[in-house]
C-alpha positions in Angstrom: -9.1 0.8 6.6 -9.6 -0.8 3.7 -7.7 -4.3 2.6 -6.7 -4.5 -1.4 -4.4 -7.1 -1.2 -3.3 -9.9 0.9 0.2 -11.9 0.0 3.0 -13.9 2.3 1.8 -12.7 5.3 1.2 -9.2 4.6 -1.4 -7.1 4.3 -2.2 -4.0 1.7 -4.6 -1.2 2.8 -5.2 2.5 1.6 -7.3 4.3 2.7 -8.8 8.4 4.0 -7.8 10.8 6.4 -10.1 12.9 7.1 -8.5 16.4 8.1 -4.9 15.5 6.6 -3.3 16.8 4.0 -2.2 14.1 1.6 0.8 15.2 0.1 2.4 11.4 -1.4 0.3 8.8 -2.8 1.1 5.8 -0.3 -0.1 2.5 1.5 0.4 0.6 4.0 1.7 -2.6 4.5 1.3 -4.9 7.4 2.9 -8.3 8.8 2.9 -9.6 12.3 3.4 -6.9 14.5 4.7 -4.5 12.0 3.8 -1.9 9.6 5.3 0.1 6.9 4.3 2.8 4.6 5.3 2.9 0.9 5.9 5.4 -1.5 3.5 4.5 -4.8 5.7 6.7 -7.4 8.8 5.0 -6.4 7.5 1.5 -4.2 10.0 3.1 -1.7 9.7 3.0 2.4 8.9 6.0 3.5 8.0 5.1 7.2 7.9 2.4 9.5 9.4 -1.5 9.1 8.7 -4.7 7.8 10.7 -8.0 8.2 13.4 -8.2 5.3 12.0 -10.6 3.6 8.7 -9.3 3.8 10.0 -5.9 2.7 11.3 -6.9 -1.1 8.3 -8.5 -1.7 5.9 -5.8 -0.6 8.2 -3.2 -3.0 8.3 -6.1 -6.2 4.7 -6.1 -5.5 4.2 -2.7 -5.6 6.6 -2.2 -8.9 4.1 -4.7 -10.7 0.7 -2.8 -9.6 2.1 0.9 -9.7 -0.8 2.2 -12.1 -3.3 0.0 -10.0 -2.3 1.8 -7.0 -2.5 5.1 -8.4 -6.0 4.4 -9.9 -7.1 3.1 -6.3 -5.1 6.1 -4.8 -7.4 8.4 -7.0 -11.0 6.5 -5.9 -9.6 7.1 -2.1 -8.8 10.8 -3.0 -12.2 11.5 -4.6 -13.7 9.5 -1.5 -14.2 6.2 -2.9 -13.8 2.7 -1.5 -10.1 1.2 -3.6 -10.5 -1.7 -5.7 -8.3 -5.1 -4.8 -5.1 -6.0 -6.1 -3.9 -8.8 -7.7 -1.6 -10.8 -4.8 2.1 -12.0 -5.7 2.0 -15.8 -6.2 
């Protein structure tokens, strides 16, 4: 699964199912032992858990790259490896 950002102790991935409809733009985010997967239209959770802290900065993250998700959301759709994001600092 490929990484496109790395920030706080969490990391971004996107990345291909093949065989599953994909219905919602997403990605994942993960830290320690937990994961999470966000909306990209509205940096909302949609499944999973992150530690609180961890969480806000994953969505204000998200809220700042929206159209560079989308555009890496688009290379994964049309089966191409997703371009790294800019980390918070």
């Amino acid at each position: 699964m490929p990484e496109i950002s790395r920030f706080f102790g969490v990391i971004i991935r996107m990345y291909w199912e093949p065989n599953v409809p994909r219905n919602m733009a997403h990605f994942h985010a993960y830290c320690q032992d937990e994961c999470a997967v966000f909306s990209i239209e509205t940096s909302e959770l949609i499944a999973g858990s992150l530690p609180k802290r961890h969480l806000r900065l994953v969505i204000a993250w998200a809220e700042l790259h929206r159209e560079e998700l989308l555009e890496d959301w688009k290379l994964i759709d049309s089966g191409r490896e997703p371009k790294c994001i800019k980390p918070l600092q």
